[in-house]
C-alpha angles and dihedrals in degrees: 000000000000103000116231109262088175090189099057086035090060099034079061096051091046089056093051079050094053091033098053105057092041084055090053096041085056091045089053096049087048093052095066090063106019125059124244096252101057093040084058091041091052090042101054093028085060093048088046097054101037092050096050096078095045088050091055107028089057098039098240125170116254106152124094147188118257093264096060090037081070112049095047085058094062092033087054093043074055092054089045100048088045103057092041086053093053090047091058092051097044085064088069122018126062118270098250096037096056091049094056095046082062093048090077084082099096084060097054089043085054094052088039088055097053102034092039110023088026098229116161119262123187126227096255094053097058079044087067088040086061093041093049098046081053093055083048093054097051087049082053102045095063088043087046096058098049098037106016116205108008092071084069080057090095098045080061086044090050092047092049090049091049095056081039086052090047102048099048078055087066096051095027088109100041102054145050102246088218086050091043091051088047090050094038092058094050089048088054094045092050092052089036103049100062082037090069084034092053094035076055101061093037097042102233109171102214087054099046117120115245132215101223123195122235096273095053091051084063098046089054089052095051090044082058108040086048092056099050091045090050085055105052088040094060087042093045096050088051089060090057099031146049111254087220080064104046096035090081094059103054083079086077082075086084103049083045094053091037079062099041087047091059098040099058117018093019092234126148130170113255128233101285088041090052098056091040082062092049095050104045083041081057097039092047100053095044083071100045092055096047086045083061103040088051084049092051094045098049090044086050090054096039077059104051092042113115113256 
């Protein structure tokens, strides 16, 4: 068993925090110039290929049984669902705003949880669900009035990431979460592809294959590259750290696409926005600490328990 090393586990998770949004400010500079389809094919064909010769120099498991097989086929068609719908998003909402909007998903895990795992969920907590749905709104209504529908485009991300989220729980200890991201992008480049093949013949504008310019091509492989990094430094924290510890920390997401925001599109929420990202951040993180106050307790009774 791999032994807790807390400070490697959260500068790991500060670098997914930092990774990640880059990853999505780039995204958003590329989708004014490149489809849907081919942004999605470059993302998961990247993550397939660099994870291949990690997966077979090191020896990791990557094959399943046909449960799990599955599973990891709708869990990828999720990914994959998730990320398109972000993209979209990003092409008309501000960085950060669209970030925030998506953070609503703990809450949705939470509700998921109770009403389809059936795990208990006190009353205050579904108080800050509330709360934090409310903050989310007010991030939503500013966005609403100057683009109109596709400021609703992260609750549906957040939706999407909260079925993703539940299933991988169903397969988390069945798979080797490297193995399960190398499977997982050669999964989305076989649905993809004759998706672009097929978006070619009919014409379909989001699916047409681009022609893009050097620059671009760079671009792509740093958008790539991003994601799949994102991606092992989160898994990689959890393996060094609790997650009670690093969940809090994924709120850092939001001040670092607030920055990145600024820096290269010279957006900023505005005042309603702000204080809906307060109060989800706040929201958020009162959850997460009383997730972590109900574990301890019942490992602390669990201790105390007579054998």
């Amino acid at each position: 068993m791999t032994q807790d090393r807390p400070i490697l586990g959260i500068a790991l998770m500060f670098g997914f925090c930092l990774v990640a949004p880059l990853g999505d400010a780039l995204t958003k500079l590329l989708s004014a110039t490149m489809p849907l389809g081919f942004l999605l094919l470059m993302r998961f064909s990247i993550q397939g290929w660099l994870l291949a010769p990690l997966v077979l120099i090191t020896g990791r498991p990557w094959r399943m049984n046909q449960r799990v097989l599955r599973l990891t086929a709708f869990r990828t068609a999720l990914h994959i669902t998730g990320i398109g719908g972000m993209i979209i998003a990003l092409k008309y909402l501000p960085l950060a705003d669209a970030i925030a909007i998506a953070f609503v998903m703990p809450f949705i895990m939470l509700l998921l949880g109770h009403f389809v795992l059936g795990e208990e969920v006190g009353m205050r907590r579904i108080i800050a669900c509330a709360v934090g749905f409310c903050g989310t709104l007010l991030v939503i209504q500013p966005s609403f009035k100057d683009v109109g529908w596709p400021a609703l485009l992260p609750l549906f991300v957040a939706i999407t990431f909260a079925f993703f989220m539940l299933v991988t729980r169903q397969i988390a200890k069945e798979t080797d979460p490297i193995g399960l991201q190398f499977v997982s992008g050669f999964m989305a480049m076989a649905i993809l592809i004759p998706a672009m093949v097929l978006g070619g013949v009919l014409d379909i504008d989001l699916l047409r294959l681009p022609s893009p310019t050097g620059r671009e091509w760079l671009l792509l492989a740093v958008i790539g590259v991003l994601g799949t990094s994102a991606h092992l430094f989160m898994t990689w924290s959890l393996r060094y750290a609790p997650a009670a510890t690093l969940a809090p920390m994924q709120y850092l997401e939001i001040p670092v696409a607030t920055v990145f925001g600024y820096l290269i599109f010279r957006d900023l929420p505005n005042g309603l926005a702000a204080w809906g990202i307060c109060i989800t951040i706040v929201a958020g993180l009162y959850i997460i600490m009383r997730e972590r106050a109900i574990a301890l307790a019942k490992s602390e009774a669990e201790r105390q328990a007579p054998a």
